[in-house]
C-alpha positions as CSV (number, residue, x, y, z in Angstrom):
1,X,22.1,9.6,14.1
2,X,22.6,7.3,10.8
3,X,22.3,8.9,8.0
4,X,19.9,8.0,5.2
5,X,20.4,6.0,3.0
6,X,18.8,6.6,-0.5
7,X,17.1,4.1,-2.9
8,X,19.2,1.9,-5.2
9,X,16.1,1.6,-7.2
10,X,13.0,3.4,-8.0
11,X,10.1,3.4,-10.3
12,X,7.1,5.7,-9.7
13,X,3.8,4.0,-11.5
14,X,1.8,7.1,-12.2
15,X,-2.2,5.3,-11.6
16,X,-5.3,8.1,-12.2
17,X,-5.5,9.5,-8.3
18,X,-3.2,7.0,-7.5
19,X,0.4,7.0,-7.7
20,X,2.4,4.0,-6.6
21,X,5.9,4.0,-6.6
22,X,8.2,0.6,-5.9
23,X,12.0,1.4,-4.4
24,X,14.7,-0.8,-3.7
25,X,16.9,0.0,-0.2
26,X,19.2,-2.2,1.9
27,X,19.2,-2.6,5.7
28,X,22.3,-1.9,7.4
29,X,23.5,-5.7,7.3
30,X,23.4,-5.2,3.6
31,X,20.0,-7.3,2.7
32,X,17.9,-5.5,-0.1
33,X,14.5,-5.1,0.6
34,X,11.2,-3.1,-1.7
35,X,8.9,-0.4,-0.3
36,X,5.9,-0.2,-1.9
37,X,4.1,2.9,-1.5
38,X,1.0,4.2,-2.6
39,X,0.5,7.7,-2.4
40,X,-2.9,9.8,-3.2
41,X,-3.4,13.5,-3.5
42,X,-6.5,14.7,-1.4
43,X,-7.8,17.7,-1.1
44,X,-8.3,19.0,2.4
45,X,-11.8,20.9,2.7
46,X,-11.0,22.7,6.4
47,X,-7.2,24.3,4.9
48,X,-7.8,24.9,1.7
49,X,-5.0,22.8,0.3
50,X,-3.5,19.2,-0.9
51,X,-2.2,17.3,0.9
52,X,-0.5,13.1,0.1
53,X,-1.8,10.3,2.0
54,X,0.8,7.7,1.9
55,X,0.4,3.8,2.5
56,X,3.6,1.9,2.3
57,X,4.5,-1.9,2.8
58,X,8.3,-3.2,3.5
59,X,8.5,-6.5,1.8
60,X,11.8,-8.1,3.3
61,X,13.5,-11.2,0.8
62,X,12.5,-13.8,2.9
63,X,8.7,-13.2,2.0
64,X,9.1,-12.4,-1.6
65,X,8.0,-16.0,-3.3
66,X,5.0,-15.4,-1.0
67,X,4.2,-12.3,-1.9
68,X,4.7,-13.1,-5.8
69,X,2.4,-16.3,-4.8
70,X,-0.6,-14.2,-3.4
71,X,-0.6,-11.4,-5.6
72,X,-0.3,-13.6,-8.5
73,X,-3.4,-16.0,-6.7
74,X,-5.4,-12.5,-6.5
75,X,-5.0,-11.3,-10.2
76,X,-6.0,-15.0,-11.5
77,X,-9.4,-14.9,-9.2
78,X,-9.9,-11.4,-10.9
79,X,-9.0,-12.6,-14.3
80,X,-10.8,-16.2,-13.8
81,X,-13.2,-15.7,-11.2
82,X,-11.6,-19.5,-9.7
83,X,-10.5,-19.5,-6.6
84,X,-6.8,-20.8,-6.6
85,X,-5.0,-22.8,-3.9
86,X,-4.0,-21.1,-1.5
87,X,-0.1,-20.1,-0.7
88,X,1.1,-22.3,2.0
89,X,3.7,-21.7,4.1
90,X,5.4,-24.4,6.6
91,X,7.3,-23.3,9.9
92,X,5.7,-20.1,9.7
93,X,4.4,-17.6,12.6
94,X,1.2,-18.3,13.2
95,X,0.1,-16.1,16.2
96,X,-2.8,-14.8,14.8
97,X,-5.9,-17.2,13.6
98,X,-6.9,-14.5,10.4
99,X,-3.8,-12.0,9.3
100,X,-7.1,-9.8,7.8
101,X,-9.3,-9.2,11.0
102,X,-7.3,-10.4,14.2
103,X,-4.3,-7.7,14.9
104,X,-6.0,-7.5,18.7
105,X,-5.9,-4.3,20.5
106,X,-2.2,-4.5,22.3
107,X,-0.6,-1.3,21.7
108,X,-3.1,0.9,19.8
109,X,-3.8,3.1,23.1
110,X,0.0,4.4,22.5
111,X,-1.1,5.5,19.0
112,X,-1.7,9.0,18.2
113,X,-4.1,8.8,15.1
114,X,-5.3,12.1,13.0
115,X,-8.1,12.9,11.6
């Protein structure tokens, strides 16, 4: 089994409830990549005890003008309350009609979710 590598980068955002924390790795071919994870303490009423509920998005090179362009689209709406142009993308996959709603149902009988 390969071993782990550890971050070349990392910066935890401490955010009220919220911690987020923003870490550079590299794949084995040597291209850097960013996790993003956010991670929330939550107390468990059944045990007793805390536990961290962890979200995390990899955000490979290729995608990271995108990224930059929709975040940066998102804060201006906030800031502005104008809707900006949207990011396009040429040449791009295009499988589903709605990235937010349409992720179909192939494959989720195979996941084990906990509640």
């Amino acid at each position: 089994m390969e071993n782990r590598k550890e971050e070349l980068y990392s910066q935890a955002i401490p955010a009220g409830k919220r911690r987020y924390f923003f870490d550079v790795k590299e794949t084995r071919g040597g291209d850097k990549f960013v996790t993003i994870t956010e991670s929330r303490r939550i107390f468990d009423n059944n045990t007793g005890e805390f536990y961290y509920d962890k979200n995390k998005i990899f955000l490979y090179k290729e995608d990271f003008e995108k990224f930059q362009k929709g975040l940066a689209n998102a804060f201006s709406f906030i800031e502005t309350g104008i809707e900006p142009e949207p990011v396009v993308v040429e040449n791009d996959y295009h499988e589903y009609k709605d990235d937010r709603h349409d992720f179909g149902r192939d494959g989720l009988e195979e996941i084990e979710f906990k509640f």
